[in-house]
C-alpha positions in Angstrom: 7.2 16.9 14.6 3.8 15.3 15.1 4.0 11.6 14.6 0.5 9.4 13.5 0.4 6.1 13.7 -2.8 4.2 12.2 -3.8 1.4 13.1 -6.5 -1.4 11.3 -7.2 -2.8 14.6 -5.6 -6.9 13.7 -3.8 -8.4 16.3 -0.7 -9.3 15.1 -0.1 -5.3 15.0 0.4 -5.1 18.6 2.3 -8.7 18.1 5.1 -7.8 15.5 5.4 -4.1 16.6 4.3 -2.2 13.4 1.8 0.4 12.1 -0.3 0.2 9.0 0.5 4.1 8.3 2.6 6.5 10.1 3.1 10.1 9.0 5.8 12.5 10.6 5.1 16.0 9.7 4.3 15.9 5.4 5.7 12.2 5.3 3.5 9.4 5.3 4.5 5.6 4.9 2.3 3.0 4.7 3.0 -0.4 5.5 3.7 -3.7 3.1 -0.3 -4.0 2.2 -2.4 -6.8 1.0 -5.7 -7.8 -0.5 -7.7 -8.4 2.6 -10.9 -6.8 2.6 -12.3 -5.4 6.4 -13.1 -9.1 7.8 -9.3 -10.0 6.7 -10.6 -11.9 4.3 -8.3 -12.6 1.4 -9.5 -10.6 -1.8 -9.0 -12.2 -5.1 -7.5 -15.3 -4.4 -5.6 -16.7 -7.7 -6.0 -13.1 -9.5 -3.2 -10.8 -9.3 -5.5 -8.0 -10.7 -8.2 -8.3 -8.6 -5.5 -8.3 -5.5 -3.5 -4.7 -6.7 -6.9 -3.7 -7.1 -8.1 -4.9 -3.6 -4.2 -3.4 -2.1 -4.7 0.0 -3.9 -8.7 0.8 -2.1 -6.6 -0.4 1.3 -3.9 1.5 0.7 -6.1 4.5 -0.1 -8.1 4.1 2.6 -4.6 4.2 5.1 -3.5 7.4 3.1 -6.8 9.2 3.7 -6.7 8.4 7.7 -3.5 10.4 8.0 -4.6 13.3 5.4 -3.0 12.2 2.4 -4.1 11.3 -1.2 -3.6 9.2 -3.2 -1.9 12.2 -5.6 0.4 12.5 -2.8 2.5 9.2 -3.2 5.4 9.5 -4.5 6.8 5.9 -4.3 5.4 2.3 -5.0 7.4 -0.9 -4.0 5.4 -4.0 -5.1 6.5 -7.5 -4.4 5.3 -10.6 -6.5 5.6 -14.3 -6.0 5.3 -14.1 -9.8 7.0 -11.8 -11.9 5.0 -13.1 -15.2 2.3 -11.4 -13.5 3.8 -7.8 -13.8 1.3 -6.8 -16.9 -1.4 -7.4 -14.7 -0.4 -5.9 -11.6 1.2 -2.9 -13.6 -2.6 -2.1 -15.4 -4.2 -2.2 -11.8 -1.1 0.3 -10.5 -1.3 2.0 -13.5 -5.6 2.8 -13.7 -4.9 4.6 -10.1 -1.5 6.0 -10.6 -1.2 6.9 -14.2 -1.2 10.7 -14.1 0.2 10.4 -10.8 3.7 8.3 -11.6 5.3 8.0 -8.2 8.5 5.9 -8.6 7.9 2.0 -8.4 9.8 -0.9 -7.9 8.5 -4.2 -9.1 10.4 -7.1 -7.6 9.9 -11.2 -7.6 10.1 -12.5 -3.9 10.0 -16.1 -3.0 6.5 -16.0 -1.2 4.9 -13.6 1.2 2.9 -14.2 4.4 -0.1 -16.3 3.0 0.1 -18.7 -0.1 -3.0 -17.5 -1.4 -1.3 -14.0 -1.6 0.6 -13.0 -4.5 1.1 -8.9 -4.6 2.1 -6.8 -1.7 2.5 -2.8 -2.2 4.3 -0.5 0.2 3.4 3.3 -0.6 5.4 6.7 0.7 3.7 10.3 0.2 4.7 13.5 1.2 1.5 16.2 1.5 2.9 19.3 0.1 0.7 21.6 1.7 2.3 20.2 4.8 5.4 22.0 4.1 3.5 25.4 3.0 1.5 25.5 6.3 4.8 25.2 8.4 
């Protein structure tokens, strides 16, 4: 099978050895995401909403670079450094997955990789019509 590997161009790709998206044949997994905008600017600093929101375009954006949609994911981790924030991060996952409902996972970690960050998505798809053009 045909393996993809997208990249966003940051340096610390090449550095810690990962991929922002990869899809193998109809599978596509993209990478822990965060609200960064295309400078790497952080999105929403202080607003968990505005942040899912900010993930959700990015994580879009890497779907549609390997041929997926966004009606192709079937699973949603989401990591917090608040849990009391789930309401808000659940409407923002909810506005683009609501019809969609891939299976989620919501948990509380310590921190992630900037302070200023507080929500970080992973997202797996598989394209159907992957598996009907084989």
């Amino acid at each position: 099978m045909l393996r993809t590997q997208i990249s966003t161009g940051t340096p610390w790709e090449s550095i810690v050895g990962y991929s922002r998206a990869v899809r193998v044949g109809p599978f596509v997994y993209v990478a822990g995401t965060t609200a960064t905008d295309e400078s790497g600017a952080i999105v929403g600093v202080g607003d968990p909403y505005v942040q899912a929101v900010q993930i959700l375009r990015n994580i879009k954006r890497a779907l549609e670079h390997t041929g997926a949609r966004l009606e192709h994911v079937v699973r949603t981790r989401i990591y917090v450094t608040n849990v009391d924030d789930w309401e808000l991060i659940g409407r923002a996952h909810g506005e683009v997955f609501g019809t969609i409902r891939p299976a989620s996972t919501l948990v509380e970690v310590r921190r992630l990789i900037d302070p200023q960050i507080v929500v970080e998505i992973e997202a797996d798809a598989v394209i159907l019509e992957a598996f009907d053009q084989a």
